[in-house]
C-alpha positions as CSV (number, residue, x, y, z in Angstrom):
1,X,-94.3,-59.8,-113.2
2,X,-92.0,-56.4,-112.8
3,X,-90.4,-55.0,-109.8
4,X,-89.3,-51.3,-110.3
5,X,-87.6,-49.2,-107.7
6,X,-87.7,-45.1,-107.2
7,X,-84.4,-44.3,-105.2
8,X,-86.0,-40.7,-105.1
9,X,-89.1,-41.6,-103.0
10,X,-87.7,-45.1,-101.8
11,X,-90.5,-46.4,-103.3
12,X,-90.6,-50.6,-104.3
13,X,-93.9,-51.9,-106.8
14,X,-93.9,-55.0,-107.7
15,X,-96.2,-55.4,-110.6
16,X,-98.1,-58.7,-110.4
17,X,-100.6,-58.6,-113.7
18,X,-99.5,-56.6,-117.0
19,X,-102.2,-54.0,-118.3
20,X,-104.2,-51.2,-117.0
21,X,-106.5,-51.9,-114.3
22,X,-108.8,-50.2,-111.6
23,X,-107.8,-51.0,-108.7
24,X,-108.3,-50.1,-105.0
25,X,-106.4,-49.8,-102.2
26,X,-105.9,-51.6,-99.3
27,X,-103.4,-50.3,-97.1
28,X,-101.7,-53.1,-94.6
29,X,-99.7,-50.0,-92.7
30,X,-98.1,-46.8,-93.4
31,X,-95.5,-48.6,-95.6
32,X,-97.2,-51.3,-97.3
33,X,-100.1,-51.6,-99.4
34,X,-102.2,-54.0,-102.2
35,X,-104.1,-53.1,-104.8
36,X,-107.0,-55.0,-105.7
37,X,-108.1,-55.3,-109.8
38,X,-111.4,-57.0,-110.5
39,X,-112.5,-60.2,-109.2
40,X,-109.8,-59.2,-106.3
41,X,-107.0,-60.3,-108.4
42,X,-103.6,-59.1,-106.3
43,X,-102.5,-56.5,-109.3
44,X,-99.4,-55.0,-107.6
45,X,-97.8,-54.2,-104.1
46,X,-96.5,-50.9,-103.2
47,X,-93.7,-50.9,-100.4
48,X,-92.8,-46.8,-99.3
49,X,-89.3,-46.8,-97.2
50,X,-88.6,-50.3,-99.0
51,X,-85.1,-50.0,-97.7
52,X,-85.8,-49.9,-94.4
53,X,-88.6,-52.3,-94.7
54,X,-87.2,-54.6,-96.1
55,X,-83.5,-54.5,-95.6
56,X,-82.6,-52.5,-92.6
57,X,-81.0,-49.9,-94.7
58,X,-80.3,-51.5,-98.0
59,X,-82.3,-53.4,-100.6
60,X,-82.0,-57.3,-100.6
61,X,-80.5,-58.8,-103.2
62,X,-83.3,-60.2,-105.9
63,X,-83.2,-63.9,-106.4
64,X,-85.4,-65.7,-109.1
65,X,-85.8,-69.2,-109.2
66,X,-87.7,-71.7,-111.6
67,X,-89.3,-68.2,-113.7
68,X,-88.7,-67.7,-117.1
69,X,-86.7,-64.1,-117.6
70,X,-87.5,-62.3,-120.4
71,X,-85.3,-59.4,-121.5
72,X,-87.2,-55.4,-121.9
């Protein structure tokens, strides 16, 4: 899994499978969408106005619990 964050667009993905897929999009509102890889594996979310979304203003602080963490 990998979460990346584009301050320019305030843009949040969190990357759910590694590799290159084909995927479409499914679009849960204006902010939010899924996309969809084959056999409807959940590859990634996308989250536009992510601080607003989801943390009136700011980003919320990342916790990780019981995951290994490997360094890039």
């Amino acid at each position: 899994m990998k979460i990346s964050y584009d301050p320019e667009v305030d843009a949040l993905y969190i990357r759910l499978i590694e590799g290159v897929y084909e995927c479409r999009t499914l679009r849960l509102n204006e902010e939010i969408a899924l996309n969809i890889g084959p056999d409807e594996k959940l590859v990634g979310i996308e989250i536009i106005d992510a601080k607003e979304v989801l943390g009136s203003g700011q980003l919320p602080k990342l916790v990780v619990e019981n995951l290994p963490l490997v360094k890039v």
